[in-house]
N, C-alpha and C positions, 0 to 999 in steps of 0.2 A: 137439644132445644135452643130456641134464640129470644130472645124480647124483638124483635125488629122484625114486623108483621111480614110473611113470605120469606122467610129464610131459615134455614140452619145451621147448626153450626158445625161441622168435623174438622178432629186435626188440626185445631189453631187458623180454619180458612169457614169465612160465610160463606153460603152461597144458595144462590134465590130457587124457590123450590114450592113450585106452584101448582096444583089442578085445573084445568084444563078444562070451562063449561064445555056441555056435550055440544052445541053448535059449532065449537071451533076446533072438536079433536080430528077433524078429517086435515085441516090448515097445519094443528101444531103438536098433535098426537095428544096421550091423555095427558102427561106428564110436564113440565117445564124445570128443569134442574142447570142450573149455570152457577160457575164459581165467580166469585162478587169482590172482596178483598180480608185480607186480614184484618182489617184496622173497622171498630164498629162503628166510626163517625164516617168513615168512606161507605162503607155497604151501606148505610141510610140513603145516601144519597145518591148509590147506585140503584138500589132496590125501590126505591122513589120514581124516578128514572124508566127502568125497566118496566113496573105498575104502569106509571101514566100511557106507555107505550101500548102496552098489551089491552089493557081497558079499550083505547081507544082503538083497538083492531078488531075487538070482537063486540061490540056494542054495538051492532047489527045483527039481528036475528037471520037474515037472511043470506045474507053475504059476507064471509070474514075475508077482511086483505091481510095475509102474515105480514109481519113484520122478525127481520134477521137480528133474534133477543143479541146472541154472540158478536152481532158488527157493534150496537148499540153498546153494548158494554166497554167493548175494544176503543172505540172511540171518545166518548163520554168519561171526559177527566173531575171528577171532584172539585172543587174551588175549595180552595181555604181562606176567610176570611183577614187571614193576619195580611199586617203591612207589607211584610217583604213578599210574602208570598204574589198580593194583589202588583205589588213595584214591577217585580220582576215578569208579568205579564204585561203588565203596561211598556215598560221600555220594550221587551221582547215585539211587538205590536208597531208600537213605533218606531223601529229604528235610527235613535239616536244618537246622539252623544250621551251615554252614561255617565259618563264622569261628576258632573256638575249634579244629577239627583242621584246620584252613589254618595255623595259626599252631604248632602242634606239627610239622604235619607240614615245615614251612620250616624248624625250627631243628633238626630231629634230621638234615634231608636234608643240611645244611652241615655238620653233625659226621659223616654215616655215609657219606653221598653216596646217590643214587638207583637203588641198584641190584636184584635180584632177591629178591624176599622171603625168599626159600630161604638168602640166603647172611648174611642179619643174625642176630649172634651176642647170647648176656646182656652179652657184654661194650659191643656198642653202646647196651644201653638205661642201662646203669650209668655211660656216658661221660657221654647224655643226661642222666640226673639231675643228676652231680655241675655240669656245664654251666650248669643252671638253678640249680642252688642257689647257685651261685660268682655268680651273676648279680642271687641274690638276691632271687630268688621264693620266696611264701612257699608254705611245706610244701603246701597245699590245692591253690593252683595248679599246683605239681608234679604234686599226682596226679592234677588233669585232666587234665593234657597226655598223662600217662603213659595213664591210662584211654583217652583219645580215638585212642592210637596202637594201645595194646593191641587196640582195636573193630576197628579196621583191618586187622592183621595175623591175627585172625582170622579176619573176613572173606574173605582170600587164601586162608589153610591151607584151609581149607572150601573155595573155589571151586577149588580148584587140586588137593584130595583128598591135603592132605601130613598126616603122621602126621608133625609138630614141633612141640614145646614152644615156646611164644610165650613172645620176649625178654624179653617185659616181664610176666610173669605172677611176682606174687609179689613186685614189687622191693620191696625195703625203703629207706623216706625215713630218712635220720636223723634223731631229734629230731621226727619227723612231730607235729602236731598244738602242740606247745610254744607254736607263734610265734602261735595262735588268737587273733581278736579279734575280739567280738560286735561288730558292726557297733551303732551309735546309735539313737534315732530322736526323730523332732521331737516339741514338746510342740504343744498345739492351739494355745498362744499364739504359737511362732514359724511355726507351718502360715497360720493367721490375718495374721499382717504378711509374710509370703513372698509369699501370695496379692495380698492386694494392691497391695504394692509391684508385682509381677508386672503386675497389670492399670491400673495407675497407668501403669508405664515403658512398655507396648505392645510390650516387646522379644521379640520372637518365642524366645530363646532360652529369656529367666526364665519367659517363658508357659508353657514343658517343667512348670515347678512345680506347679503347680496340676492342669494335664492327669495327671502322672503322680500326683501326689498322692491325687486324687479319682478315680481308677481302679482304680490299682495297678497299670497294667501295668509291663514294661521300657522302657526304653528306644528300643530300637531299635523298640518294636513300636508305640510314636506318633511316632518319627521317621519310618518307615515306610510310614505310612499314604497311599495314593492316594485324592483327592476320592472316587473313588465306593466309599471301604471307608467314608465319611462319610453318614450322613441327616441330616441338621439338623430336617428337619419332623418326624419321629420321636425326634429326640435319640437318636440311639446313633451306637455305633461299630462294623465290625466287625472284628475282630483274625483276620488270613486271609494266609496266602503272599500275596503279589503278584508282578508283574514285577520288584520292587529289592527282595524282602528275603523268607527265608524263616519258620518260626518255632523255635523253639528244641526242643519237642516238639509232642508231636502234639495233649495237653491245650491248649495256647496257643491254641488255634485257638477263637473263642468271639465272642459280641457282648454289649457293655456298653453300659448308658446309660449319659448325658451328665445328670450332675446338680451342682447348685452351679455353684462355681469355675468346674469342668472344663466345663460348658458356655459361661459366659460368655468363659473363654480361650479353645476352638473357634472362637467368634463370632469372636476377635481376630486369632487366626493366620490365620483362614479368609480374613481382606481381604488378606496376604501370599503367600497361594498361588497357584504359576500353573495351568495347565488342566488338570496332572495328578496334581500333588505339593503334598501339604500344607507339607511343610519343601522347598521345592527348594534350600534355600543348601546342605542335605547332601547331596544327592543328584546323585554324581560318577561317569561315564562309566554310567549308568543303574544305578546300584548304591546302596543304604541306606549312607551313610557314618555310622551314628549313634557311631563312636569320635569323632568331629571334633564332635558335639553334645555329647557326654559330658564331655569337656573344658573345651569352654565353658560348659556350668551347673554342672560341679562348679568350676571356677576362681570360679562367684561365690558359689554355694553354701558352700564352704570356709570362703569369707573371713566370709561373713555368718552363719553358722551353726556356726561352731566346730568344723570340720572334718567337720561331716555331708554326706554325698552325695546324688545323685539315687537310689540301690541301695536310700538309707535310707529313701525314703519308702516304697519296696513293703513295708517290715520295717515301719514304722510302718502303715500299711495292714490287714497280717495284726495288731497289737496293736489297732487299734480296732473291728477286726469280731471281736476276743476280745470285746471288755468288753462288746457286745450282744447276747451269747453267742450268737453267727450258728453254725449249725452248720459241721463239719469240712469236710463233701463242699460246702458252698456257698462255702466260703473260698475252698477248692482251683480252685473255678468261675472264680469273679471272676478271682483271680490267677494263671489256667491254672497251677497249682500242678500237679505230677504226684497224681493222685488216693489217697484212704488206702485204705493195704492190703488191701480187702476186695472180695470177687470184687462183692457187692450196688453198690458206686459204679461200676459200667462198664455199669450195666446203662440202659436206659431213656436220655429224653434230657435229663436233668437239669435243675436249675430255671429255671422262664418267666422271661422279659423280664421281666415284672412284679414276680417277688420278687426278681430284681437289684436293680429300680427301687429297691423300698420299702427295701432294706438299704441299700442306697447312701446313701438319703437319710437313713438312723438315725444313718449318720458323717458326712454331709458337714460341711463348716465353713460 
């Protein structure tokens, strides 16, 4: 026997077990018996499922259209209401960069715990903030995190058809914006002895300088790089998901040449890689570790450069394709920048290889 109307239960497994009104036994014979799952809060909502289907195939006296109970089951995944469960759908969907809501979503799930979306209150997003701020991130950072959670949650409300105000709409930072600090950027003359000291010392790491410098991309996205996102005989790159790393938006997605610096450091790293990773020292249980690259060239960066970072060269980047007055929607190209606000930049496929090339070479060093 089962509590869960059209089912029963043998051997530890539901499974839906139905009669057949007499108009539809010539469709689906007298009988309907399918296995549903172990778990009783799954078969509800297979057996739910199954029901609305079957009902609504044979609610004609005249006519039944079958319906394939076995594809319906096969297909038809449960949803679990918990956080990580709905997370991990959500980024699964959108193909992002995880990083940044893996890392919100770990420290709000230690203050809130992981439980049903339904039941997190304003008061848990308010715990989270004051959580981070006590910790001493700054305001900006806050409201990624906050953002990143917010995407999430609703996300759930939407998939889930709830009619609730998300926790986190509206929080207020204290002090938000106060603790702001433009970020730096190199002058040509310390770009020029970075570079190369960089190809002097052959160190795969300071090599980051130059590469990122003379492209503009992130980080993670030429820690990243697998050999064949590489042409050497073409000199480009291409900046694409791979198996260890995804991109941060959907603009990131693009190919650059390799000009200056940045091609002669390729040349350098390229003798350090093995058969399928340009950087393999960061690249841990088949995953882009570029936090653990980050560290190391800003550790040398810092000391040599007066506190400027690797972040600062893509800010330097956008400042030198100012002064050639490269247009907006080309900037945005180079440095998969999210595109300017105007329906006309989404349109077509934006500019050749070639006038990468030649803009590249108006900055290089």
């Amino acid at each position: 026997m089962s509590h869960i109307p059209y089912t029963i239960y043998r051997s530890g497994t539901y499974y839906y077990n139905r009669r057949v009104p007499k108009h539809a036994v010539k469709a689906y014979g007298s009988f309907i018996r399918h296995a549903l799952s172990q778990c009783p809060d799954e078969t509800i909502k297979y057996a739910n499922r199954v029901t609305s289907a079957l009902e609504s195939s044979w609610c004609s006296q005249e006519k039944v259209n079958p319906i394939d109970v076995p594809a319906i089951i096969k297909s038809f995944k449960p949803r679990s209401p918990r956080l990580s469960e709905m997370a991990d759908e959500y980024l699964s969907l959108r193909q992002i960069d995880e990083v940044p809501p893996r890392v919100a979503l770990k420290v709000f799930m230690s203050l809130a715990g992981n439980r049903d979306v339904r039941e997190y209150e304003r008061e848990d997003a308010k715990v989270f903030v004051h959580h981070l701020t006590l910790r001493g991130n700054k305001t900006a950072t806050i409201r990624r995190r906050i953002n990143s959670l917010s995407a999430i949650i609703n996300y759930a409300y939407h998939e889930l058809d709830l009619d609730k105000r998300n926790p986190f709409s509206r929080l207020i930072i204290p002090n938000e914006g106060s603790d702001f600090k433009k970020r730096g950027t190199f002058s040509h003359e310390q770009l020029r002895w970075g570079y190369m000291e960089a190809i002097r010392s052959q160190n795969t790491t300071k090599l980051l300088m130059p590469l990122l410098g003379e492209t503009g991309c992130r980080l993670s996205e030429i820690v990243g790089l697998e050999l064949e996102d590489i042409d050497m005989k073409q000199e480009f790159i291409h900046i694409r998901p791979n198996s260890i790393r995804t991109l941060k938006t959907r603009n990131s997605k693009r190919t650059l040449p390799l000009v200056g610096y940045a091609k002669l450091a390729m040349k350098l790293v390229l003798h350090h890689a093995d058969q399928q990773y340009l950087f393999p020292r960061y690249i841990k249980g088949g995953q882009c570790k570029a936090d653990f690259a980050s560290a190391a060239l800003n550790n040398w960066l810092k000391k040599t450069f007066n506190g400027l970072t690797g972040h600062c060269l893509r800010h330097t980047m956008r400042d030198r394709l100012r002064a050639v007055e490269c247009p907006l929607e080309l900037i945005d190209q180079i440095g998969g920048w999210n595109a300017v606000s105007s329906a006309g930049s989404r349109y077509g496929n934006g500019y050749s290889l070639a006038t990468l090339t030649l803009t590249l070479s108006k900055v290089q060093i």
